[in-house]
C-alpha positions in Angstrom: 23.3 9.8 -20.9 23.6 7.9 -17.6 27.0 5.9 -17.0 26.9 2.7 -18.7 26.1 -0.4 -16.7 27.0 -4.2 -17.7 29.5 -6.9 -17.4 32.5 -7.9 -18.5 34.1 -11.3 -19.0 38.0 -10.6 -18.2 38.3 -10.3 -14.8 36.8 -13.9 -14.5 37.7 -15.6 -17.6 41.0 -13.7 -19.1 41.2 -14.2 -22.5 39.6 -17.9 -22.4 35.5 -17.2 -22.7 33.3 -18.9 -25.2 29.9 -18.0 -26.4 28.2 -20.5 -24.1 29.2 -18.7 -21.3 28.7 -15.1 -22.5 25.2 -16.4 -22.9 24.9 -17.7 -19.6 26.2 -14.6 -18.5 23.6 -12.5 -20.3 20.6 -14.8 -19.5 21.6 -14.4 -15.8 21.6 -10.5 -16.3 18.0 -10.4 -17.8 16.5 -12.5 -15.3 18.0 -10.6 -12.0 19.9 -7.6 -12.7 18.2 -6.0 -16.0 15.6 -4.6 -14.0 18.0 -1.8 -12.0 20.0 -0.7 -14.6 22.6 -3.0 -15.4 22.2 -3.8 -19.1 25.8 -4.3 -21.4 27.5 -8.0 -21.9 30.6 -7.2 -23.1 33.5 -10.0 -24.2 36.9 -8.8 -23.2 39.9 -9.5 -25.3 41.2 -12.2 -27.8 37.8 -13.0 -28.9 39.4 -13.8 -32.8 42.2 -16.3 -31.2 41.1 -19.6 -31.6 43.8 -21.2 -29.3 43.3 -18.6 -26.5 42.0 -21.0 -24.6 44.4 -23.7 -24.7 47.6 -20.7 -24.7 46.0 -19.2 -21.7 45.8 -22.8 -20.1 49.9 -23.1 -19.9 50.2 -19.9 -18.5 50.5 -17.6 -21.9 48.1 -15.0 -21.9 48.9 -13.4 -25.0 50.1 -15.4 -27.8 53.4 -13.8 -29.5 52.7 -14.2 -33.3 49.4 -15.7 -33.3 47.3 -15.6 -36.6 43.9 -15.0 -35.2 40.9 -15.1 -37.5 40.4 -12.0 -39.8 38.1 -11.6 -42.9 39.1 -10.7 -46.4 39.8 -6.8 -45.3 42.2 -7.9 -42.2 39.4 -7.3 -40.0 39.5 -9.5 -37.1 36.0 -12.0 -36.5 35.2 -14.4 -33.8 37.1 -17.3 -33.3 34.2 -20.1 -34.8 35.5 -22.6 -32.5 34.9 -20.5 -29.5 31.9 -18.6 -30.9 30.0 -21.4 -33.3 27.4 -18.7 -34.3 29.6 -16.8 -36.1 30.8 -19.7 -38.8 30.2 -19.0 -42.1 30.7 -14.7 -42.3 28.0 -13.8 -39.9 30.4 -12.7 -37.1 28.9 -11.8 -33.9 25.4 -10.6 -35.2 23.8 -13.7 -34.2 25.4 -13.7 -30.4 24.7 -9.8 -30.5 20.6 -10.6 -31.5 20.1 -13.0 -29.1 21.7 -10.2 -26.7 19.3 -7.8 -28.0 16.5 -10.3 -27.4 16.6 -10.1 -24.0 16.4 -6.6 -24.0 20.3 -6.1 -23.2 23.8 -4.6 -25.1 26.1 -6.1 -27.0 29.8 -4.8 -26.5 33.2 -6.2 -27.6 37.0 -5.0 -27.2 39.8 -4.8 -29.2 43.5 -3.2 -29.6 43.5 -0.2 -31.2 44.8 -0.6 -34.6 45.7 -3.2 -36.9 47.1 -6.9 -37.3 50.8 -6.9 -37.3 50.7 -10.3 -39.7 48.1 -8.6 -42.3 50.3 -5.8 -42.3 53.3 -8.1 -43.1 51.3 -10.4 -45.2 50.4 -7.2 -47.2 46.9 -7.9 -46.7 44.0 -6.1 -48.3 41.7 -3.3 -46.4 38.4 -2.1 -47.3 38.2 1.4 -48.6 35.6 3.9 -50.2 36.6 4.2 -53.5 37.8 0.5 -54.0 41.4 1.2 -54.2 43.6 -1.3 -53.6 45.5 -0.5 -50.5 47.1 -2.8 -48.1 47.5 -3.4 -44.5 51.0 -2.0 -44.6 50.1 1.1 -46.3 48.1 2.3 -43.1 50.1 0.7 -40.2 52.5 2.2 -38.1 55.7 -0.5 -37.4 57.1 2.3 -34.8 53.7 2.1 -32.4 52.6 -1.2 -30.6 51.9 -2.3 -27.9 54.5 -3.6 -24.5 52.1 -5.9 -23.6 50.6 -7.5 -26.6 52.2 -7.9 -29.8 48.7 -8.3 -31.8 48.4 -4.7 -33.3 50.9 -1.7 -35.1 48.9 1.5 -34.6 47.4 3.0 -37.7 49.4 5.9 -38.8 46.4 9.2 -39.2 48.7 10.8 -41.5 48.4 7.5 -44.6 46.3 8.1 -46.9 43.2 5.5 -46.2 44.2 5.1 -42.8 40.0 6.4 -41.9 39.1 3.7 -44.1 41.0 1.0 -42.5 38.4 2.2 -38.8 35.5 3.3 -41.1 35.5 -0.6 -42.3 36.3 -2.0 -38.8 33.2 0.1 -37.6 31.1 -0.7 -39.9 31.4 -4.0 -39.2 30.6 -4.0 -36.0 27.4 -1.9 -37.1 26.4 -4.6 -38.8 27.0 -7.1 -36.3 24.7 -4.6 -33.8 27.5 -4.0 -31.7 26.7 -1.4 -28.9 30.1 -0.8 -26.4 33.3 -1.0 -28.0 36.5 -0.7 -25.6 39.5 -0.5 -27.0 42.9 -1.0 -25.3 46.7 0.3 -25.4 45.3 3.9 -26.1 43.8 5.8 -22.7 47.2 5.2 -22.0 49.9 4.1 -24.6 52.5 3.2 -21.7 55.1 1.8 -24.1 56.3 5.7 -24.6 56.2 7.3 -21.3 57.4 10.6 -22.6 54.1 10.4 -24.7 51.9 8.6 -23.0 48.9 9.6 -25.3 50.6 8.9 -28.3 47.4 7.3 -29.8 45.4 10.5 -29.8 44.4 10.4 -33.2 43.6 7.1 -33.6 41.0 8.4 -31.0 39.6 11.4 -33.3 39.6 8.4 -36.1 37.5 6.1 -34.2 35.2 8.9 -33.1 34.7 9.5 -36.9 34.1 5.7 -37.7 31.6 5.6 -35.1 29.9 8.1 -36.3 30.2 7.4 -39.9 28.7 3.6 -39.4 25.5 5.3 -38.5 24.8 3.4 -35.2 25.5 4.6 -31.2 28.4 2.9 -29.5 29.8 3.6 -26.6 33.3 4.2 -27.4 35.7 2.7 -23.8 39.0 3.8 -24.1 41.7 1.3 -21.7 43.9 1.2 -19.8 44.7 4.4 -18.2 45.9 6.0 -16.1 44.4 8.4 -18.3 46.4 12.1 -18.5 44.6 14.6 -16.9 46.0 17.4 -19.3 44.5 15.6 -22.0 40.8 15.8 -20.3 39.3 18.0 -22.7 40.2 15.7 -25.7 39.2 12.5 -23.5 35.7 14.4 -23.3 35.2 15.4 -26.9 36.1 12.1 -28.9 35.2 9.4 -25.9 32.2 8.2 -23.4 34.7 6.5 -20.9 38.5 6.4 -20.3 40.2 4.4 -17.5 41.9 6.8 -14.7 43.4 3.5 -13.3 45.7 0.1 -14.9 44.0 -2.4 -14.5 42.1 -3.0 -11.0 42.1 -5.9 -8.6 40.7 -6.8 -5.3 43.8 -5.4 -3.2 42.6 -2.4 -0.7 46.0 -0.6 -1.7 44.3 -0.1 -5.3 40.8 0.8 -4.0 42.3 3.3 -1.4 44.0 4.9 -4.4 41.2 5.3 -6.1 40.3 7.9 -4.3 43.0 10.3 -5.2 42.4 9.3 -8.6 38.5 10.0 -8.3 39.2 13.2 -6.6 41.3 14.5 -9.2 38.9 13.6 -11.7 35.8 15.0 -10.1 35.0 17.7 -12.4 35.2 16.2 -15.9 32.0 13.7 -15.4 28.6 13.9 -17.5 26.9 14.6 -20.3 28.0 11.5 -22.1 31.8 11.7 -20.3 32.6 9.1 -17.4 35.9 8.1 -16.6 36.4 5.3 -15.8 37.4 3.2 -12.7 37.4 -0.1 -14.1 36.0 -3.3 -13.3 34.1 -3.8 -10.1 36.5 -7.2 -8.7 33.9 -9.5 -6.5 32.6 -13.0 -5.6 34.7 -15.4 -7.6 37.8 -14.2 -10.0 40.3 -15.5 -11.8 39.2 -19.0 -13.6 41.0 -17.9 -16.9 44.5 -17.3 -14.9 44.9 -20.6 -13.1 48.5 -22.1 -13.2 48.9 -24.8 -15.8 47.6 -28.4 -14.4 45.2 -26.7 -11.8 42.5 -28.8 -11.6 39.1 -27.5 -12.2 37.3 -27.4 -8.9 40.3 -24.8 -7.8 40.5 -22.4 -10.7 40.4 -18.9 -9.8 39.5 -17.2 -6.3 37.2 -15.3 -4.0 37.9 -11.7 -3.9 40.5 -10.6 -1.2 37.8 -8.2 -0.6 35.9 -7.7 3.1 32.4 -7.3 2.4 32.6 -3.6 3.9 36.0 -3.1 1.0 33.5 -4.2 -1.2 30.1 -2.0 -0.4 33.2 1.0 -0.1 34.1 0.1 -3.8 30.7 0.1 -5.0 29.7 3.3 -2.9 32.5 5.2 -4.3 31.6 4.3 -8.0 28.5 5.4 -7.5 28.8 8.6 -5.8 31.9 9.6 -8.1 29.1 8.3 -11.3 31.8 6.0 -12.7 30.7 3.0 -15.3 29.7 0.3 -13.5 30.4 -3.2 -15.0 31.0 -6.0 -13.5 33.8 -8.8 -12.8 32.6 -12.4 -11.8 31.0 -15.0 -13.7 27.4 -13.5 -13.1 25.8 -17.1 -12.5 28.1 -18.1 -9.1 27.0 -14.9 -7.7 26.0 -15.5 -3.8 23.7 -13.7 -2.0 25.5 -10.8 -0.4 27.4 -9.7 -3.9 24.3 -9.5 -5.7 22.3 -7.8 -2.8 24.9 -4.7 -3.3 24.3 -5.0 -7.3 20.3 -4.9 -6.8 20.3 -2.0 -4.3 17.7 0.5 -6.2 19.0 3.4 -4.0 22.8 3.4 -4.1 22.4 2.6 -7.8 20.4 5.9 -8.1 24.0 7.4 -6.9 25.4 6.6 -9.9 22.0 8.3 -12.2 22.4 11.6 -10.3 22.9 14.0 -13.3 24.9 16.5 -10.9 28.7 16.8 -10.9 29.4 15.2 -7.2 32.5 16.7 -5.5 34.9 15.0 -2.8 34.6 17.7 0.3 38.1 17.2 2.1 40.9 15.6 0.5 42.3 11.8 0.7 45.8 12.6 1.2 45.5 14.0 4.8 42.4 12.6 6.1 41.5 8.8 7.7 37.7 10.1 6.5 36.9 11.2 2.9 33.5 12.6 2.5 31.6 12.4 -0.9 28.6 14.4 -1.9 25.9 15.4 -4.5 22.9 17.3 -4.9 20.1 16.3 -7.0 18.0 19.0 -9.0 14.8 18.1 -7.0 16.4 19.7 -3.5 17.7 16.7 -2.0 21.5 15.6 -1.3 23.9 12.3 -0.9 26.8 11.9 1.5 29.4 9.3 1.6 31.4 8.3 4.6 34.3 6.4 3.7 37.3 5.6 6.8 40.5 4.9 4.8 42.3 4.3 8.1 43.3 1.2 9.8 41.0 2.4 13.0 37.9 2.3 14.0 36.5 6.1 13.4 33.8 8.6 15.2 31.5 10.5 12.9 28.3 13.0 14.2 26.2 14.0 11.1 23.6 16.5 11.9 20.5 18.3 9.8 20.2 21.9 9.7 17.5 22.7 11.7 15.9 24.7 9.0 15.9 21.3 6.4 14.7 19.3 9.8 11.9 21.6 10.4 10.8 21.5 7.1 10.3 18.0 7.4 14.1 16.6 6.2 15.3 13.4 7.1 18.7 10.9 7.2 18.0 8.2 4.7 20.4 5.3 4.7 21.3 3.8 1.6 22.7 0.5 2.8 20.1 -0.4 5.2 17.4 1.4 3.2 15.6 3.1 6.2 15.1 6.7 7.6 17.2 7.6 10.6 16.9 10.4 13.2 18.2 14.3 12.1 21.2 13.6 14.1 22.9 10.7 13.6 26.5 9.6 15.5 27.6 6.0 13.9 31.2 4.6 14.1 33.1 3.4 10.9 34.9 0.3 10.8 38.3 0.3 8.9 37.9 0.1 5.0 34.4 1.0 5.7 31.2 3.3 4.7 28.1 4.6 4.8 26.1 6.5 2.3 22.9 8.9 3.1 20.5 11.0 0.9 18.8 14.1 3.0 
């Protein structure tokens, strides 16, 4: 399994998108990024809230006590006013065929657990046997969320508490769902003394998944994820955020790199942590101040355009997810030449563990490599420093007699055995020898 590669509507549109637009979004995928990789559409959080959209517009991004749309076994659906192809009980299927139609993925998020107001309500869940058990009976009023009030945990230790994810799953199997990330569990940061509180929630998931008969990604958000917990990340998840949520500030990116380099050795077979979004071209409609008009909603990434070819180059290299943040459809030229570049893509394929070679803390260059099974090797330049920087990168002489060469990525040419370039600040360059 290669790292998963897609889009992702919350960096651009918060908790505001419709289907229209996730269509647009997916339509512009097949027609000019589906052919190097990139293949999931995924719709970011709040999907069920039918007034998301007008909250979000007065500045609430989260709506304390909403009553979003659920089904008859507290299961949350698609907003119909926001999604109009799920009216009448089909859900997401139909959004998720027309996905599948042009040959992408379908994903979705959601909080871990389950609705505070159906647990309140006493509300009915689905279960094996056709008992009837409630919302309360599996929730867990002592774990929520700091950030959004949606959800109480599910509590492993209730009897039925599998059913309650065995029936959210299930759905979703129905619907053809492919990527599900969930949120407030990587990281439960409302208990810092336990920070991965929601463990077994985790294991219960990874059992609903696999008891719903159909392959999903399984995204676990927002990190950063604990390191102690690796081997458990690893055994019950495909991808786990090593990061809060990331934006286009060079402070974030150039900590990434101690997060990466910490994280270097627990990537593959079917295990990716996760660097979140990649922040670029235009951000930010959904978080425009109340009254803004529409011509000024969101920004332009605070990103250079070498910050950005560093951010995709270290994803790559390091063989984190890739999935995008823009509205896919305003992308310019430059952006979607570094999505479309066949050979730094083929970074992020390499089936080898990569390694960083000297460490971030102490140096203004951090060198990345790999080796691929069929003899040949990347390198990665990255100058973390505010200076211009010096580098000399030379060929054995054994690999040059043999015929080896400097092949750089970027400019997608071969280059002379030795090679002496200068880096900018915030800047790189990425070979394969």
């Amino acid at each position: 399994m290669q790292p998963p590669m897609g889009w992702n509507s919350y960096d651009y549109y918060n908790t505001m998108v419709n289907e229209e637009q996730v269509r647009a979004n997916a339509e512009y995928m097949a027609a000019n990024l589906k052919a190097f990789g990139w293949e999931y559409v995924v719709i970011d959080i709040q999907w069920s809230d039918p007034d998301a959209g007008a909250r979000n517009a007065e500045g609430i991004q989260y709506i304390p006590f909403s009553r979003f749309c659920i089904d008859e076994y507290s299961r949350q659906i698609p907003a119909p006013n926001r999604f109009p192809s799920s009216s009448d009980g089909k859900g997401f299927k139909p959004l998720a065929d027309y996905i599948h139609s042009l040959g992408l993925k379908f994903g979705i998020h959601i909080m871990r657990g389950i609705p505070r107001f159906a647990a309140h309500d006493h509300l009915p869940i689905k279960t094996h046997d056709g008992s009837a058990v409630t919302a309360d009976m599996v929730a867990n009023p002592y774990s929520v969320s700091r950030w959004n009030a949606d959800m109480y945990g599910v509590d492993a230790s209730r009897p039925y508490a599998q059913d309650y994810y065995d029936s959210i799953f299930e759905l979703y199997s129905q619907w053809g769902v492919d990527f599900v990330k969930v949120d407030d569990i990587c990281n439960t940061n409302m208990y810092p003394r336990a920070p991965y509180s929601a463990e077994k929630e985790i294991e219960m998931m990874a059992k609903a998944i696999e008891n719903s008969g159909r392959a999903m990604v399984l995204s676990l958000s927002p990190g950063p994820a604990v390191i102690e917990k690796a081997h458990h990340y690893k055994t019950f998840a495909n991808m786990w955020r090593i990061t809060d949520d990331f934006w286009d500030d060079w402070k974030l990116l150039k900590a990434m790199f101690e997060r990466c380099e910490v994280w270097q050795t627990h990537t593959g077979n079917g295990n990716w942590p996760d660097c979140d979004m990649l922040p670029m071209n235009r951000l930010g409609w959904g978080w425009a101040a109340p009254g803004t008009p529409e011509k000024k909603r969101g920004w332009f990434s605070k990103f250079t355009k070498e910050e950005t070819r560093t951010m995709i180059t270290l994803w790559c290299i390091f063989r984190a997810p890739l999935m995008i943040g823009t509205d896919l459809p305003q992308l310019d030229k430059f952006n979607l030449s570094l999505l479309t570049n066949p050979e730094i893509i083929e970074m992020d394929k390499c089936p080898n563990q990569a390694e960083q070679v000297n460490s971030s803390c102490h140096d203004d260059i951090v060198v990345w490599r790999n080796f691929t099974d069929d003899g040949h090797a990347y390198y990665a330049y990255f100058n973390l420093s505010e200076e211009p920087q010096t580098i000399r990168m030379n060929i054995d002489e054994s690999l040059s007699a043999n015929g080896a060469v400097i092949r750089d990525l970027w400019k997608r040419k071969d280059l002379k055995p030795s090679i002496k370039f200068t880096l900018q600040p915030h800047a790189c360059r990425a070979f394969k020898i």
